[in-house]
C-alpha positions as CSV (number, residue, x, y, z in Angstrom):
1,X,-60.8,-223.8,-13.8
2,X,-64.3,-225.6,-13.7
3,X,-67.2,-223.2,-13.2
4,X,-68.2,-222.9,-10.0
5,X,-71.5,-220.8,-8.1
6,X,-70.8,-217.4,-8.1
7,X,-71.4,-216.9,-4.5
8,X,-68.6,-219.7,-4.0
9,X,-66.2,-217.9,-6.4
10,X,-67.0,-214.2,-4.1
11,X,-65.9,-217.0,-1.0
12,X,-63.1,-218.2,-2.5
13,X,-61.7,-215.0,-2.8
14,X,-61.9,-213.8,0.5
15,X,-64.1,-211.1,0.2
16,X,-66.6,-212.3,2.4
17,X,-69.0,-215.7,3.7
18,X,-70.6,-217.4,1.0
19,X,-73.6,-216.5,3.0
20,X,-73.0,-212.5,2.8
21,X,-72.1,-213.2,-0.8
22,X,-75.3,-214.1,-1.0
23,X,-76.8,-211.5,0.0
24,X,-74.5,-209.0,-2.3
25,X,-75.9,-210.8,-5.4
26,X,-79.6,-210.9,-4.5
27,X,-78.9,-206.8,-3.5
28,X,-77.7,-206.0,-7.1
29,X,-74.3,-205.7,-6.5
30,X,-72.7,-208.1,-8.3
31,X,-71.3,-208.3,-12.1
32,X,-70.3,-210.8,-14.2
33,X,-68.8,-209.7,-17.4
34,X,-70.3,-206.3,-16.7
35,X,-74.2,-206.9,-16.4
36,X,-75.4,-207.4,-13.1
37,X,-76.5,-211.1,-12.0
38,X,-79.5,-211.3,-9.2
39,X,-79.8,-215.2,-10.0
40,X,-77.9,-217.5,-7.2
41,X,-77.3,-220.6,-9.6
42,X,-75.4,-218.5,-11.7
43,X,-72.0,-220.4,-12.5
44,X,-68.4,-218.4,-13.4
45,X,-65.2,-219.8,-14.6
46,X,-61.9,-217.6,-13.6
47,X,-60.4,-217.9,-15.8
48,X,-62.8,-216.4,-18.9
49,X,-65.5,-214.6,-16.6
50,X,-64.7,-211.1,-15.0
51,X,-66.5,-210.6,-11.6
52,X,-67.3,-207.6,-9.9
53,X,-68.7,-206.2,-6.8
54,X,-69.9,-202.7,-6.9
55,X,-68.1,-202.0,-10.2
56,X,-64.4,-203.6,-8.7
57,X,-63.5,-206.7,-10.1
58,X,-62.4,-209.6,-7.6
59,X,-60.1,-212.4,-8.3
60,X,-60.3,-215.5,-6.5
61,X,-57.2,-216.1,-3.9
62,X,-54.5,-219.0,-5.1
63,X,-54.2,-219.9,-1.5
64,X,-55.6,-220.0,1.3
65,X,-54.3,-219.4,5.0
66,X,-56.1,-220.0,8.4
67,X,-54.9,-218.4,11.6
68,X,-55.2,-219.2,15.1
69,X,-55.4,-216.0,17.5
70,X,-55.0,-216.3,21.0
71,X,-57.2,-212.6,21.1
72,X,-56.2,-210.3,24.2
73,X,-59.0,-208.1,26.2
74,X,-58.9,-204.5,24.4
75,X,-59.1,-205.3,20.8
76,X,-62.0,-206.0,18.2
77,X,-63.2,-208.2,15.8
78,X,-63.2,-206.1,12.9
79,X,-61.1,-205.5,10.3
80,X,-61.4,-201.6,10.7
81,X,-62.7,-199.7,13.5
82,X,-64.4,-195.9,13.3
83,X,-63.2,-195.2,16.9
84,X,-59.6,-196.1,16.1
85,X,-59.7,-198.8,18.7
86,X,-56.9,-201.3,17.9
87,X,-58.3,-204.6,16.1
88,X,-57.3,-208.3,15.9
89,X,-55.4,-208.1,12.5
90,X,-52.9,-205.2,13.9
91,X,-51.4,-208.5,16.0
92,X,-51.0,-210.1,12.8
93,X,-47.8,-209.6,11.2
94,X,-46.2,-211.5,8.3
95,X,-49.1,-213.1,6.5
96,X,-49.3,-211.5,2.7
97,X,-53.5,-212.2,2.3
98,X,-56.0,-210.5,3.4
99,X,-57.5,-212.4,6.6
100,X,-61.2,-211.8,8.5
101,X,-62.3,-213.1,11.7
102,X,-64.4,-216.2,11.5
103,X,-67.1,-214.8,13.9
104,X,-66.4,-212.5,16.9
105,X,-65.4,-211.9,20.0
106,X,-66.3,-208.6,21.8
107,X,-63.9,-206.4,23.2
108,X,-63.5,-207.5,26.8
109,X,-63.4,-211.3,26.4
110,X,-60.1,-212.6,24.9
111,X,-59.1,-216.6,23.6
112,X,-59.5,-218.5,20.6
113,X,-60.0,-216.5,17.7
114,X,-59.4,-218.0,13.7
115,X,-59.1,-215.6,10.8
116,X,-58.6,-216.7,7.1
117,X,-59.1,-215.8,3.8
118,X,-61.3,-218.7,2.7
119,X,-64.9,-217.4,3.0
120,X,-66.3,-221.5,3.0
121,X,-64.4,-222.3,5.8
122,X,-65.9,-218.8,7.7
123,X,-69.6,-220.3,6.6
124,X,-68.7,-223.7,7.5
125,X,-67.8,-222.7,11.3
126,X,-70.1,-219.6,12.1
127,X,-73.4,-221.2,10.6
128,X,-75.8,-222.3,13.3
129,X,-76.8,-225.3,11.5
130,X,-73.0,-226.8,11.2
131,X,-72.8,-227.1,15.0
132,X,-69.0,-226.3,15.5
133,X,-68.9,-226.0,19.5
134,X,-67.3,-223.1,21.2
135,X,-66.1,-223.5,24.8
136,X,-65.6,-220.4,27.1
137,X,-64.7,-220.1,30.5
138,X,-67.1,-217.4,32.3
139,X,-66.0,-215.8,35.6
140,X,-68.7,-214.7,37.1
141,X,-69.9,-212.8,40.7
142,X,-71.9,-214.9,43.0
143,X,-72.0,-218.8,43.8
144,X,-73.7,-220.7,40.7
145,X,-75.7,-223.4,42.0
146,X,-77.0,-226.7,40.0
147,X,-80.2,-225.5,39.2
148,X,-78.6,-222.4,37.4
149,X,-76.6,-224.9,35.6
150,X,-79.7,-226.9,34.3
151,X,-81.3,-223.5,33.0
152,X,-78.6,-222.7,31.3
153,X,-78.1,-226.7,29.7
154,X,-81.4,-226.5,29.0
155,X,-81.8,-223.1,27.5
156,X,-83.2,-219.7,28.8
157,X,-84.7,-216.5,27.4
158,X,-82.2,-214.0,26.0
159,X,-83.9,-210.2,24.5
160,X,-86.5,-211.9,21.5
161,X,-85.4,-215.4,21.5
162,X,-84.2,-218.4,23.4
163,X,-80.3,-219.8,24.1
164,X,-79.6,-223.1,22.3
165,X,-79.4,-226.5,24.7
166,X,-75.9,-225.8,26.4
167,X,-73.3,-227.6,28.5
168,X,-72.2,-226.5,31.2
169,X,-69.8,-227.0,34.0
170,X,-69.1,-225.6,37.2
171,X,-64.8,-225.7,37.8
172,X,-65.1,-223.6,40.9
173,X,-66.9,-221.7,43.2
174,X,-64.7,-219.0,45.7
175,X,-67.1,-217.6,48.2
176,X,-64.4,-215.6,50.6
177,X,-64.3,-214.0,46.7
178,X,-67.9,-214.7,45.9
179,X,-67.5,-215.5,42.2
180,X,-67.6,-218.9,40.6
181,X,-65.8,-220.0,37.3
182,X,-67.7,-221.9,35.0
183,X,-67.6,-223.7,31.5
184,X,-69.4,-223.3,29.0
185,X,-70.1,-224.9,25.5
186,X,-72.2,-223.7,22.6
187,X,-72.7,-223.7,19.0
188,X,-75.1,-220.7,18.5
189,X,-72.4,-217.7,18.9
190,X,-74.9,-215.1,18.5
191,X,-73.8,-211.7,20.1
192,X,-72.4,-211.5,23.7
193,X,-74.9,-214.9,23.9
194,X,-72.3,-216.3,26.7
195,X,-72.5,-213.0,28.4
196,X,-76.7,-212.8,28.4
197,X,-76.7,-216.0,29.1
198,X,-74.9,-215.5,33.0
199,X,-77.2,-211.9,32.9
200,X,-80.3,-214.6,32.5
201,X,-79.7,-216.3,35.5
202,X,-78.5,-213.3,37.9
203,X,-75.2,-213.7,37.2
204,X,-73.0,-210.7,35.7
205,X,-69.4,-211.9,33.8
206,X,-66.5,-210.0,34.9
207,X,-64.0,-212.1,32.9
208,X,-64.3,-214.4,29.6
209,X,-62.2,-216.3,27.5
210,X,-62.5,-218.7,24.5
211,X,-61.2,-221.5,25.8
212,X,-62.1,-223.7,22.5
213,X,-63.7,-223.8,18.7
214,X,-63.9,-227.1,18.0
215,X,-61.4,-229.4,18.8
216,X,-58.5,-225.8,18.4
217,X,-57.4,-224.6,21.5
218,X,-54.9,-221.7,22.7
219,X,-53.5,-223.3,25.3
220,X,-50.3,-223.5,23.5
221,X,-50.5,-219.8,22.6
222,X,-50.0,-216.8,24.6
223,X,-51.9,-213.9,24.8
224,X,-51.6,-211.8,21.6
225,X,-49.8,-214.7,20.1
226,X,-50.7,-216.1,16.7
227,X,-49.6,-219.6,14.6
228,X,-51.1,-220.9,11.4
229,X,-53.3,-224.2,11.4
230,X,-52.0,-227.2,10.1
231,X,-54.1,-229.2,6.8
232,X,-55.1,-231.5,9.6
233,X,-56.9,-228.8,12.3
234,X,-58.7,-227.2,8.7
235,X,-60.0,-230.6,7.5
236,X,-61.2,-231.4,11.3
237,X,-63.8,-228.6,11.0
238,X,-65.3,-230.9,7.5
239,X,-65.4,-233.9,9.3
């Protein structure tokens, strides 16, 4: 195997984003061949080097899997939960790697959710500066009128910092049930943004789903149902 960055190689075996990895090696807690490395241009080859993180030695995965999760209300983004709450990877069965979400999804909004086992691909789609849109469809009480959609398209102010330029559609307004449905497309992610987004213009969610990342959707997919992404759908996120 040619050498390769470290942070890549920590990536590459699923252990986390090359970003995290990252962080792991600048915190001390990575080894390679026993003495720890702090440098980020350090380079490791698989097949001489041993690498380790926090004294347990890591082996880079022989293949990779990507998942598709059409995530139900209820369950979290986490691979283990403290309160025992049931979490994404308890719906999926059959696939022999270790898998982690690629971003999140709180507990109460459901839809397109990918896990996998390369930690590239997770950088590639949760990094701000890549740009990978995620659609959601936002029910929300009241009516939504067109100058709440241009404040959200063009950005509003959310806890310490502002929302990303947005698009956003209105697909329906029920006033004899005074909520509106809206869509909504972004490429930030940042926690519950869609959510404090609404909350920014007077507007609380009562329902959300992730309609989209990218060009994936679930509308193929039931609730709680899972498939595995095709070389095509992967590649489509590099394009």
């Amino acid at each position: 195997m040619a050498e390769i960055r470290l942070q890549k190689y920590i990536a590459g075996a699923g252990i986390c984003s090359r970003r995290k990895a990252e962080e792991l090696i600048l915190e001390g807690k990575v080894s390679v061949n026993d003495v720890i490395v702090t440098e980020l241009g350090t380079k490791v080859d698989s097949d001489v080097d041993k690498v380790c993180i926090n004294g347990k030695t890591i082996k880079a995965e022989q293949e990779f899997k990507y998942v598709l999760l059409n995530k139900p209300v209820g369950y979290v983004t986490t691979v283990s939960d403290q309160f025992n709450r049931p979490i994404v990877l308890d719906l999926i069965k059959g696939c022999n790697v270790k898998l982690l979400p690629v971003g999140r999804l709180d507990m109460y909004t459901s839809g397109a959710l990918i896990l996998t086992n390369d930690g590239d691909f997770i950088y590639k789609v949760t990094h701000p500066k890549n740009e990978i849109e995620k659609t959601y469809n936002a029910t929300v009480r009241g009516d939504v009128t067109e100058e709440d959609v241009k404040k959200l398209e063009a950005g509003v102010k959310i806890d310490d910092y502002k929302s990303g330029k947005a698009k956003v559609k209105i697909l329906k307004i029920d006033k004899e049930k005074n909520i509106s449905r809206l869509q909504i497309t972004i490429h930030e992610g940042k926690n519950r943004e869609v959510r404090k987004m609404c909350e920014a213009i007077g507007k609380k969610v009562i329902a959300l789903h992730r309609a989209c990342i990218g060009s994936l959707n679930v509308k193929n997919l039931k609730i709680g149902e899972w498939r595995y992404l095709t070389a095509e759908e992967v590649n489509s996120f590099y394009n």
